[in-house]
C-alpha positions as CSV (number, residue, x, y, z in Angstrom):
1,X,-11.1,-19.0,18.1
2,X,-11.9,-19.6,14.4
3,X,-14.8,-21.6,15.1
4,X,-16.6,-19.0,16.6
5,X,-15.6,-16.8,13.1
6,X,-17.2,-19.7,11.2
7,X,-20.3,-20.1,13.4
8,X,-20.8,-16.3,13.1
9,X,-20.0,-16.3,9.3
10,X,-22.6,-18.4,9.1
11,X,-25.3,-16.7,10.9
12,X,-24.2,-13.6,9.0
13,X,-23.8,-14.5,5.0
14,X,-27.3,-13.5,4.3
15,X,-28.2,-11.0,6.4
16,X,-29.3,-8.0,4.3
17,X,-27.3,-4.9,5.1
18,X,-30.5,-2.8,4.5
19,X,-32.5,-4.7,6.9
20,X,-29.5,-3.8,9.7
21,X,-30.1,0.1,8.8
22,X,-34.1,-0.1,9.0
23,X,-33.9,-2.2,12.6
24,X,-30.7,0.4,13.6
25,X,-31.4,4.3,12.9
26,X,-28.5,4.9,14.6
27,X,-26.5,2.2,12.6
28,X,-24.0,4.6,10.6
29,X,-23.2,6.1,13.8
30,X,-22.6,3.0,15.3
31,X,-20.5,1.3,12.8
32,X,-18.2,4.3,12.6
33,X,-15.2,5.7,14.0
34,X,-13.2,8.9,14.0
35,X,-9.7,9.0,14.3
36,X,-7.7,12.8,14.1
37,X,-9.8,14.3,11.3
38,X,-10.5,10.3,9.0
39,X,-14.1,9.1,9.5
40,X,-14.5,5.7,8.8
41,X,-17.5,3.9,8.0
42,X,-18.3,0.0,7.8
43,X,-21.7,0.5,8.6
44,X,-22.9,-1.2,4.9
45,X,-21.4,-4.3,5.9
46,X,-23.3,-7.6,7.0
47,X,-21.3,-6.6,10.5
48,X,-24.0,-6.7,13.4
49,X,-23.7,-5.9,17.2
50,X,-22.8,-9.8,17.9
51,X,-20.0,-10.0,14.9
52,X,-18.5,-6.9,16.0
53,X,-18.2,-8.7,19.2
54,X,-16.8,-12.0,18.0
55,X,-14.4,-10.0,16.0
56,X,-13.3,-7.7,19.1
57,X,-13.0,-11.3,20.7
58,X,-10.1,-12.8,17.7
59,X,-8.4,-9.8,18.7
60,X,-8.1,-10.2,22.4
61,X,-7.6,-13.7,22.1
62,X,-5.0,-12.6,19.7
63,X,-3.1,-10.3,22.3
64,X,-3.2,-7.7,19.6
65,X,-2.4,-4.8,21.7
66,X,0.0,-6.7,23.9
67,X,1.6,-7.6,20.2
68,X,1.6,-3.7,19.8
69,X,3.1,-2.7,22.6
70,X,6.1,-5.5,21.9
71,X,6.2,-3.8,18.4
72,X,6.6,0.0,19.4
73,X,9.0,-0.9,22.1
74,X,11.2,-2.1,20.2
75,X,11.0,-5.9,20.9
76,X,11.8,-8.9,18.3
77,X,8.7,-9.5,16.3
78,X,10.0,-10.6,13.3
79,X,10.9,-13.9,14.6
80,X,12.0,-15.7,11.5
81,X,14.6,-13.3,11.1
82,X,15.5,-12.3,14.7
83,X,14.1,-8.2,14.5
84,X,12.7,-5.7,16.1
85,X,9.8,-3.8,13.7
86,X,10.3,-0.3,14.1
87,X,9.0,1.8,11.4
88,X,7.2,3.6,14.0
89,X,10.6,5.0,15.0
90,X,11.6,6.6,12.1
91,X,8.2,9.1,12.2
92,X,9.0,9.5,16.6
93,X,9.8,13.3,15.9
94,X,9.9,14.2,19.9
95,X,12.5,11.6,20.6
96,X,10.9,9.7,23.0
97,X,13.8,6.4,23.7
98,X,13.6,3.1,21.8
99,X,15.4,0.8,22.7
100,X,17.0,-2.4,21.0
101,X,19.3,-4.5,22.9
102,X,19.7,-1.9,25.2
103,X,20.4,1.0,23.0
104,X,18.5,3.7,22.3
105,X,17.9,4.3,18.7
106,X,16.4,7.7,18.7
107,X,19.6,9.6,18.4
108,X,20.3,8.0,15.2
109,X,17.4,8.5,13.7
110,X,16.9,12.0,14.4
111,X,20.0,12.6,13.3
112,X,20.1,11.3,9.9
113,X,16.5,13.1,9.3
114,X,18.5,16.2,10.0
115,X,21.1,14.9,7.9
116,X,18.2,14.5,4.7
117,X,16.6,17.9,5.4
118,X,20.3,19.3,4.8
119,X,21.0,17.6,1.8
120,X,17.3,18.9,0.5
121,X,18.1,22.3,1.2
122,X,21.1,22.4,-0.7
123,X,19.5,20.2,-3.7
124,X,16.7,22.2,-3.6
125,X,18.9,25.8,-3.6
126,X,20.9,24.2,-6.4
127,X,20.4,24.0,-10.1
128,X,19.0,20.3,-10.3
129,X,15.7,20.2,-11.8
130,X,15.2,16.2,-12.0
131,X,15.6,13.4,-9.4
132,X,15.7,10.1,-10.2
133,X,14.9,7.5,-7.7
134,X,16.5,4.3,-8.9
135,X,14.9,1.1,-6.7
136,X,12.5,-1.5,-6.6
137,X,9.8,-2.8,-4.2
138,X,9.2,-0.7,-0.9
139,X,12.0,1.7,-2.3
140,X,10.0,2.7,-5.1
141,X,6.4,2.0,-4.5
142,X,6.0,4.2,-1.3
143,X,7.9,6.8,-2.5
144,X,6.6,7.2,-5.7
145,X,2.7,6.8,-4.9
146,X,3.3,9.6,-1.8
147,X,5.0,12.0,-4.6
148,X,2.0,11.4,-7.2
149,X,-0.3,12.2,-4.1
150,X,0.9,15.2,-2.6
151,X,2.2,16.9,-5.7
152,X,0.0,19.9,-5.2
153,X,2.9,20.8,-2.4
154,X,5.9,20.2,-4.9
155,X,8.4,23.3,-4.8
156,X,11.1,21.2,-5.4
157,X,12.5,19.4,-8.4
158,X,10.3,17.3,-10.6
159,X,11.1,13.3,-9.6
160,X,10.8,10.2,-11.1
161,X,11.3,6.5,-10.3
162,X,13.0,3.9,-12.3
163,X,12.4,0.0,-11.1
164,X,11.8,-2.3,-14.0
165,X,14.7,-3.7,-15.0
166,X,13.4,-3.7,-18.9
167,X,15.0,-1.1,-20.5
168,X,12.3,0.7,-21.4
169,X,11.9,1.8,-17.5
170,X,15.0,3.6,-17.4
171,X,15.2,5.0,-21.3
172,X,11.6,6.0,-21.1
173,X,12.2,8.3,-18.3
174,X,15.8,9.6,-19.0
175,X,14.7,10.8,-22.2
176,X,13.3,13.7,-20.3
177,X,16.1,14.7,-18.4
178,X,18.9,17.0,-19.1
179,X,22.0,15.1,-18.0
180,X,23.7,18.6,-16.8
181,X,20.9,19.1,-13.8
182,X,19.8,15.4,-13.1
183,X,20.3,14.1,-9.8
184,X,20.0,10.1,-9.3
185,X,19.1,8.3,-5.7
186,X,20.1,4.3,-6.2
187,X,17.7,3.3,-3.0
188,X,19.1,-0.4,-2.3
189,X,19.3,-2.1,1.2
190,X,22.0,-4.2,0.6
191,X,23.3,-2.1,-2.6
192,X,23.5,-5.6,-4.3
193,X,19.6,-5.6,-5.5
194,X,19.8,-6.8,-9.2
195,X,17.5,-4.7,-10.8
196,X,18.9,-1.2,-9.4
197,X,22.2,-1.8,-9.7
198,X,21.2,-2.7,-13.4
199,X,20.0,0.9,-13.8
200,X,21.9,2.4,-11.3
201,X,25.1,1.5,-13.9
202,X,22.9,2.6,-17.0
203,X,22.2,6.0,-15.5
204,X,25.8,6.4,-14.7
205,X,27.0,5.6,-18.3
206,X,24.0,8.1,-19.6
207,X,25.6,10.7,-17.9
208,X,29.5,10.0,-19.3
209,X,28.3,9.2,-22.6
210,X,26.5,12.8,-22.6
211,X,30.1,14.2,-21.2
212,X,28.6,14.7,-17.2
213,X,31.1,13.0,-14.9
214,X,29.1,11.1,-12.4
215,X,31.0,12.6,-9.3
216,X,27.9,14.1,-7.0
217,X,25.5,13.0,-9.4
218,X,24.8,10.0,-7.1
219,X,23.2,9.6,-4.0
220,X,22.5,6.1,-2.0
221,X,20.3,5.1,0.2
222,X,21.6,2.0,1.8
223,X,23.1,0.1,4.8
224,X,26.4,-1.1,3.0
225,X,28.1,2.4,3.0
226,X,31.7,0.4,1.9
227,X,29.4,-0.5,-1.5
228,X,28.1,2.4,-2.0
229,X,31.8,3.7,-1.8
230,X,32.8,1.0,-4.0
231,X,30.7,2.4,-6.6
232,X,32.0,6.1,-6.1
233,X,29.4,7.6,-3.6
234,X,30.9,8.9,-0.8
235,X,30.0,8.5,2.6
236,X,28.4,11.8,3.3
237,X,26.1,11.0,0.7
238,X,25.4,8.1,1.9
239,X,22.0,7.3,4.2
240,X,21.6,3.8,5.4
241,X,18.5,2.4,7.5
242,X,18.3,-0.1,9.9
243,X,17.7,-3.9,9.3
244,X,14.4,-3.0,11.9
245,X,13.0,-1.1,8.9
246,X,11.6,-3.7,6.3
247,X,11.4,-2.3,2.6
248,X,7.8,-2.0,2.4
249,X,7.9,0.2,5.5
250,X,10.9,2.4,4.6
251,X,9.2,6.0,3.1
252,X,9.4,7.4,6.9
253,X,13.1,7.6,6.5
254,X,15.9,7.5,4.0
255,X,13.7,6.3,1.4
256,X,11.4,9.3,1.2
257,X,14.1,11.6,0.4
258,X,12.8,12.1,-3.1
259,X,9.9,13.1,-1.5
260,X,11.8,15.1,1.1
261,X,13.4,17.1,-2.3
262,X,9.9,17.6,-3.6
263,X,8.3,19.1,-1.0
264,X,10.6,20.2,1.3
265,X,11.6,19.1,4.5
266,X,8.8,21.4,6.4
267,X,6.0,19.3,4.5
268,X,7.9,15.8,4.9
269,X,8.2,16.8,8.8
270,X,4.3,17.4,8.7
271,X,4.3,13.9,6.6
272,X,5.8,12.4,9.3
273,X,3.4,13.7,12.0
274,X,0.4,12.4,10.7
275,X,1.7,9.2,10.9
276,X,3.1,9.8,14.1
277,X,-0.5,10.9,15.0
278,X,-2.1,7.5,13.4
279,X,0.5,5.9,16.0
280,X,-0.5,7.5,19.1
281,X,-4.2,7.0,18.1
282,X,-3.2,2.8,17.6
283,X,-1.7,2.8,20.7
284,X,-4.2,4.9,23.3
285,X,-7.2,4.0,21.7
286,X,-9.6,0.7,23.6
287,X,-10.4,-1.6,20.7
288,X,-13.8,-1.1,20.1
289,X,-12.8,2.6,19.1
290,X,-9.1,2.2,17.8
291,X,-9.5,2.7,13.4
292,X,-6.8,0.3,12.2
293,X,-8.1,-2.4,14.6
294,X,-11.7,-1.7,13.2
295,X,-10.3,-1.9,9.7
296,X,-8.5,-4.8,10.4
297,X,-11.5,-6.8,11.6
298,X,-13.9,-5.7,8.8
299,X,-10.9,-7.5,6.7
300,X,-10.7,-10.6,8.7
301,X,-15.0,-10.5,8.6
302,X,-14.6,-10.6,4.7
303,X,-11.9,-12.8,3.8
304,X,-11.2,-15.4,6.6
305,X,-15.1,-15.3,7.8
306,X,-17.4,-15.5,4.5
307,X,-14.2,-16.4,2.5
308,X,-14.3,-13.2,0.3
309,X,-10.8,-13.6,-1.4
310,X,-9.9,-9.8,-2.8
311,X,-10.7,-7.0,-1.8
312,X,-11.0,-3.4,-4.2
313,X,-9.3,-0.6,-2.7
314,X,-11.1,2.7,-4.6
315,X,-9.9,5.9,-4.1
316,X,-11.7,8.8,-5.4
317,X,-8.4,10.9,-6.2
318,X,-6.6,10.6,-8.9
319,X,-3.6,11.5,-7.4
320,X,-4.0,8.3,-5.1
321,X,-3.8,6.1,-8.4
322,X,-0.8,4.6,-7.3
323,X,-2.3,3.7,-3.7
324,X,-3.5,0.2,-4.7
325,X,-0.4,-0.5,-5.8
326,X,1.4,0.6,-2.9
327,X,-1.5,-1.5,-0.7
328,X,-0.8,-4.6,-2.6
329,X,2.7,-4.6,-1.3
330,X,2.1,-3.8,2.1
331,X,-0.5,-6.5,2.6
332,X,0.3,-9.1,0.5
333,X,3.8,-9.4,1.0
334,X,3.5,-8.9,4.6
335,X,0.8,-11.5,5.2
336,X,0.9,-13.5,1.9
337,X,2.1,-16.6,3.7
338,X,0.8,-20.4,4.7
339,X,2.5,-21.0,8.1
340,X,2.1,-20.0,11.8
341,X,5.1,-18.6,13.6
342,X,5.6,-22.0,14.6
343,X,5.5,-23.0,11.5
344,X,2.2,-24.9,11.5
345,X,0.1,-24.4,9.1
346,X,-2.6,-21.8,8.6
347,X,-6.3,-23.2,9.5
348,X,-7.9,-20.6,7.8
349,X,-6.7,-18.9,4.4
350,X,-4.0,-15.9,4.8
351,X,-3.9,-12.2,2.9
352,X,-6.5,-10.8,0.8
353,X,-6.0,-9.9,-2.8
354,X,-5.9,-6.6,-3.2
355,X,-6.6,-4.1,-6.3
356,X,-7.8,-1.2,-7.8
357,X,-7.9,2.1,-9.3
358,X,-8.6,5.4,-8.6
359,X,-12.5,6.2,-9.2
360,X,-14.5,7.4,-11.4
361,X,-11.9,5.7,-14.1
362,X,-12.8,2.0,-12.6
363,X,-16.7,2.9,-13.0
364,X,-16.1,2.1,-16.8
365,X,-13.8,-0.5,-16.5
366,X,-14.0,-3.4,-13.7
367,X,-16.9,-1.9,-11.6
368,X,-19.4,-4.2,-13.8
369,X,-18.0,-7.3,-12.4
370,X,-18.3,-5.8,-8.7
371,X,-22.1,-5.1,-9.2
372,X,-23.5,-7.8,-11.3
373,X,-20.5,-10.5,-11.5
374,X,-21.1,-13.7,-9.3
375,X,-18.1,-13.2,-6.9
376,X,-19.0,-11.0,-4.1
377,X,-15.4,-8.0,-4.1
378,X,-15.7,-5.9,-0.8
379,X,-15.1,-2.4,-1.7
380,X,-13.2,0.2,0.3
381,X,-13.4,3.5,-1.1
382,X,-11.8,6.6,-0.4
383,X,-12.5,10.6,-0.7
384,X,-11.7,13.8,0.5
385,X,-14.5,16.3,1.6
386,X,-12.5,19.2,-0.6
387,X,-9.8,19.0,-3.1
388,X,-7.1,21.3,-4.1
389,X,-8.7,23.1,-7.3
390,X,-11.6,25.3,-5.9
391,X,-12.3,27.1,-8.9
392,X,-13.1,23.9,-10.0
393,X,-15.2,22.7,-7.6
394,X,-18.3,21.0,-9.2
395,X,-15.8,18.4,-10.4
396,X,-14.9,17.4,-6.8
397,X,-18.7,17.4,-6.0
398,X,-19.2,15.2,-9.1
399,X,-16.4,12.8,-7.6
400,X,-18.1,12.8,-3.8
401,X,-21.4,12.0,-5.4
402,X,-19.9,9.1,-7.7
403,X,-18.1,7.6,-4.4
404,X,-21.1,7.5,-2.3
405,X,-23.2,6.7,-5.3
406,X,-21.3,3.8,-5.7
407,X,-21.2,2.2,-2.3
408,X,-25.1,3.0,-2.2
409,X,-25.3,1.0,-5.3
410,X,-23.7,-1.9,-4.3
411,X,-25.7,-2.5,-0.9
412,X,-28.8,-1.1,-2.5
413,X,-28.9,-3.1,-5.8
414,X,-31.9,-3.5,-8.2
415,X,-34.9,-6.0,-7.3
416,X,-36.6,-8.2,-10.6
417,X,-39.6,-6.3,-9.7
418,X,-37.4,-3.0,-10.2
419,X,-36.2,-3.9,-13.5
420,X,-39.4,-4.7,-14.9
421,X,-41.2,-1.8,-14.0
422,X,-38.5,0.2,-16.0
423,X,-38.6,-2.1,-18.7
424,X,-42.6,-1.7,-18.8
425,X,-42.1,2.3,-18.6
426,X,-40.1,1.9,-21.8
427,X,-42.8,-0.1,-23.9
428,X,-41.7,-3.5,-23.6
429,X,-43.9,-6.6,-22.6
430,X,-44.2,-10.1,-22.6
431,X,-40.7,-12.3,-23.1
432,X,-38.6,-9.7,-24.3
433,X,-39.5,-7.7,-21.1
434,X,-38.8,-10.4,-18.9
435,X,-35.5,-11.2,-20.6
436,X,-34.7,-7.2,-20.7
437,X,-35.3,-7.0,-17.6
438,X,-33.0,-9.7,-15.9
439,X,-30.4,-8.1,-17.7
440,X,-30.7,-5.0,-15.2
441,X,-30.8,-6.6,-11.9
442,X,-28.3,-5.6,-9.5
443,X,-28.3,-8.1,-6.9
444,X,-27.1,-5.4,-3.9
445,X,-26.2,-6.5,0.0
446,X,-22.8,-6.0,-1.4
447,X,-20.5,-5.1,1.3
448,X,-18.4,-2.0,1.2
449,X,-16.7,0.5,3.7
450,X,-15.7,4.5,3.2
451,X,-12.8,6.4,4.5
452,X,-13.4,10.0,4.4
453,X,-10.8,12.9,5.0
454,X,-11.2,16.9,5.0
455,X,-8.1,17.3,2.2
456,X,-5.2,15.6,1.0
457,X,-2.6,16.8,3.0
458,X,0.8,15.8,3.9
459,X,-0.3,15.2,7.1
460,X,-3.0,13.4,5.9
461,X,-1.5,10.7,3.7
462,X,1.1,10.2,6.7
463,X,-2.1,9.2,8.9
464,X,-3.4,7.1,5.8
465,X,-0.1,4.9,5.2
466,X,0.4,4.7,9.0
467,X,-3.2,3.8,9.4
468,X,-2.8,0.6,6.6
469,X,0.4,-0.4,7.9
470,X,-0.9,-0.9,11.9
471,X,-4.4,-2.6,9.7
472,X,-1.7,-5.2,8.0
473,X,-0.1,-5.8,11.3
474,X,-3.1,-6.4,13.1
475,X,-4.4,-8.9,10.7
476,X,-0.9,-10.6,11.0
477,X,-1.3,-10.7,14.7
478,X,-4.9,-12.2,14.6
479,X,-3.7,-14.6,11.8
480,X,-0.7,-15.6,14.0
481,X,2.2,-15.2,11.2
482,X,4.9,-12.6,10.6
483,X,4.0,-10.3,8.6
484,X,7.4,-8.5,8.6
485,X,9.6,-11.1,6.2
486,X,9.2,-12.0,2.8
487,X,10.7,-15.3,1.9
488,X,8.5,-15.9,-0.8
489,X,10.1,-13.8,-2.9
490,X,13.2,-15.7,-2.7
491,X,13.0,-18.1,-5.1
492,X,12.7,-16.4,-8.0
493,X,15.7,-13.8,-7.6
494,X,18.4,-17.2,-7.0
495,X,16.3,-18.8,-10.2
496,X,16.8,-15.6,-12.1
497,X,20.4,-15.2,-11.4
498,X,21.0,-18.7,-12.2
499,X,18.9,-18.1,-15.7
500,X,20.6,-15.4,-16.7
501,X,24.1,-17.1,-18.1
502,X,21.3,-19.6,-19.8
503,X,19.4,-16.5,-21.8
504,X,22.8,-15.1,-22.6
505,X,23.8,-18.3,-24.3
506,X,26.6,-18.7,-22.1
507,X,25.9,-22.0,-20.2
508,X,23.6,-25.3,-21.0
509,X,20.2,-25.0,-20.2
510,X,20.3,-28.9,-19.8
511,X,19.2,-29.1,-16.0
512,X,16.2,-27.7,-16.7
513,X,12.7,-28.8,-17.4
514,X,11.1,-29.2,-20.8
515,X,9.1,-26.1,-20.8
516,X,11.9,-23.7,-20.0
517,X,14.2,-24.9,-22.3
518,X,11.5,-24.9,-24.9
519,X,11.3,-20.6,-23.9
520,X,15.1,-20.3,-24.2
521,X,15.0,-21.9,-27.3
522,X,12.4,-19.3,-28.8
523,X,14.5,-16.5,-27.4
524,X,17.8,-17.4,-28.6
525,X,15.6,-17.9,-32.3
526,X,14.7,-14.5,-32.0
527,X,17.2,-12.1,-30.2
């Protein structure tokens, strides 16, 4: 099926996206799709009629929706690991049964949602005016980008999220808190994760050490209640999570409860229903129509068809600055990989690299290189038709008109011809004109797509996230891997543990190769 990706990529690399709009007046149309209230538009890509067709055609051949359907009912997916993926589950508000090995999992769900909304209620009626979410990974990205993003609904306590294990993570943000009305969530699977636990026992000695006894000062999100016990939490405030729910797909549920405390359990129910929207939408909707397929395909068109290898991720809100981050998780840990379920390797390359930053910031810093550098960077970019400060509402017109500006820009570009005449219009002539005026070509046809929304809403990020996460699993599906384990990141948590007794100066580095003994050296010279 590849080859027919190649043959088309081929056909395709120079077609000029303005030529498609002249020959198409009904183009933007065409290359568009609404889902719920998010308009998405790939129309200033190099995607024609026939593409769009081959690309439909990789995900039939691909059984995407029979994939789907084995996904949201609850079937083993992740293969390497022996799971069901069911993220989808923990945002099924009307119940409808799931089952896995012949149990429904609904009940449990629902009820530890109710569980959370309890525990919020009473946080939020109490005197605790910080929360500290204390994890790493998917139990610290998601979280902590949805918080940024909707915090024009926070009526709860302010929140704040420690992962980095260097010390500066944890004393940085503590330094803010008043030990008497801080609250601390250690979000850990396994409640064995390294770095949390690390900070998990420095917040606890922060709080004796300023005479606050720890007891109810701790809450855990994990599935190893007897640990969490261990450690002094008891089991009521303990919320633990399937192993069906990977990290990187965990804000739905436990892991969202600093959200949850932020914004109430009202707004984190609405949360959960735009995602529970996007999945409805995945599932009913034919191919050719269905939004995360579409934005799956425009992704498999850029980097496994013309071999575009990152892709920008733009949104035009700064509260969304931590959305790029969150995206590089989701994709590139889910379909970073170089075998085949079977464990063949991959014909074509895997994940994209993904990046960003919120717009107009990355105007002045990294857009040059997308405009005039040699590598062609297929921009998505994101906006909002209104934001949340009306009496301030020529800046959010100023930000709509730098988005679409942008994307215009970029598949627009600036002709020799252009440049000169400007450079003619200033006075200049001869050489220094010419040379002038090479400076300020823009070569253009650069690819880009644009995901609008009315308003960032609870609802609305919950149709967002849900809408990446079915995108990454589609291009999983087409790409034939699993995107739902991680085993890359493996190897360097055992070779950390092993390192640390060799950074201490406890054990002999002598096992190891040149060029790490040669680092220990410096830092036992200088610590």
């Amino acid at each position: 099926m590849w080859n027919a990706l190649k043959a088309a990529a081929e056909a395709g690399r120079d077609r000029v996206i303005l030529d498609l709009f002249e020959a198409d007046e009904s183009r933007a149309e065409t290359f568009s799709v609404t889902a719920l209230d998010l308009l998405f538009d790939y129309s200033k890509t190099q995607i024609d009629a026939a593409t769009l067709d081959v690309l439909l055609d990789l995900a039939k051949a691909a059984e995407v929706e029979a994939r789907r359907d084995a996904m949201v009912f609850g079937r083993v997916i992740n293969e390497t690991e022996g799971r069901a993926v069911l993220h989808t589950a923990l945002r099924n508000l009307d119940g409808e049964a799931i089952e896995v090995d012949g149990q429904d999992v609904m009940p449990g769900v629902l009820e530890t949602l109710s569980r959370m909304e309890t525990l919020a209620q009473d946080v939020r009626a109490s005197d605790v005016t910080d929360v500290v979410n204390i994890g790493i990974g998917g139990s610290d990205l998601g979280p902590a980008m949805a918080y940024l993003a909707l915090s024009p609904y926070r009526d709860g306590p302010r929140c704040h999220f420690v992962s980095n294990v260097d010390a500066a993570d944890i004393s940085d943000t503590l330094r803010g808190c008043d030990p008497a009305t801080t609250l601390f969530i250690v979000a850990s699977k396994t409640f064995t994760t390294i770095e949390t636990m690390t900070n998990a026992r420095t917040a606890r000695a922060w709080l004796q050490d300023n005479g606050v006894e720890p007891d109810g000062r701790f809450i855990a999100l994990s599935s190893n209640a007897e640990a969490a016990a261990d450690w002094g939490i008891p089991r009521d405030r303990v919320f633990g999570f399937e192993d069906w729910v990977g990290g990187r797909y965990s804000i739905w549920g436990p892991i969202g409860l600093s959200l949850m405390l932020a914004i109430g359990p009202d707004a984190f129910r609405a949360f959960l229903r735009g995602a529970q929207s996007m999945d409805r939408h995945f599932r009913s909707a034919e191919l050719h129509e269905n939004m995360p397929v579409l934005l799956a395909l425009v992704g498999i068109w850029h980097n496994q068809g013309l071999n575009h290898a990152t892709r920008a991720v733009l949104p035009y809100d700064n509260r969304l600055s931590r959305l790029p981050a969150y995206l590089q998780q989701l994709e590139m840990e889910s379909n970073g990989k170089s075998v085949a379920m079977d464990g063949s390797d991959l014909p074509v390359n895997s994940g994209s690299v993904v990046w960003g930053e919120p717009g107009t910031n990355g105007q002045h810093a990294f857009y040059q290189l997308i405009h005039q550098g040699t590598r062609v960077i297929p921009c998505e970019f994101m906006v909002a038709a209104e934001g949340h400060e009306p009496e301030l509402r020529h800046h959010h017109d100023l930000l709509i008109a730098n988005c679409l500006a942008q994307s215009e820009a970029l598949m627009r570009g600036r002709s020799l011809d252009e440049a000169r005449a400007l450079m003619a219009a200033k006075g200049l002539n001869g050489d220094e004109l010419e040379r002038q005026a090479r400076h300020r070509v823009f070569p253009g046809n650069r690819p880009s797509t644009t995901l609008m929304m009315p308003k960032m809403t609870p609802e609305m990020l919950g149709e967002i996230i849900a809408l990446y996460e079915h995108r990454v699993f589609v291009e999983g599906v087409i790409l034939g891997i699993n995107s739902f384990d991680q085993w890359g990141v493996e190897l360097g948590k055992e070779l950390a543990t092993s390192l640390g007794p060799l950074v201490s100066g406890d054990a002999s580095a002598d096992d190891k190769d040149a060029s790490t003994r040669a680092l220990l050296d410096y830092v036992h010279r200088y610590s």
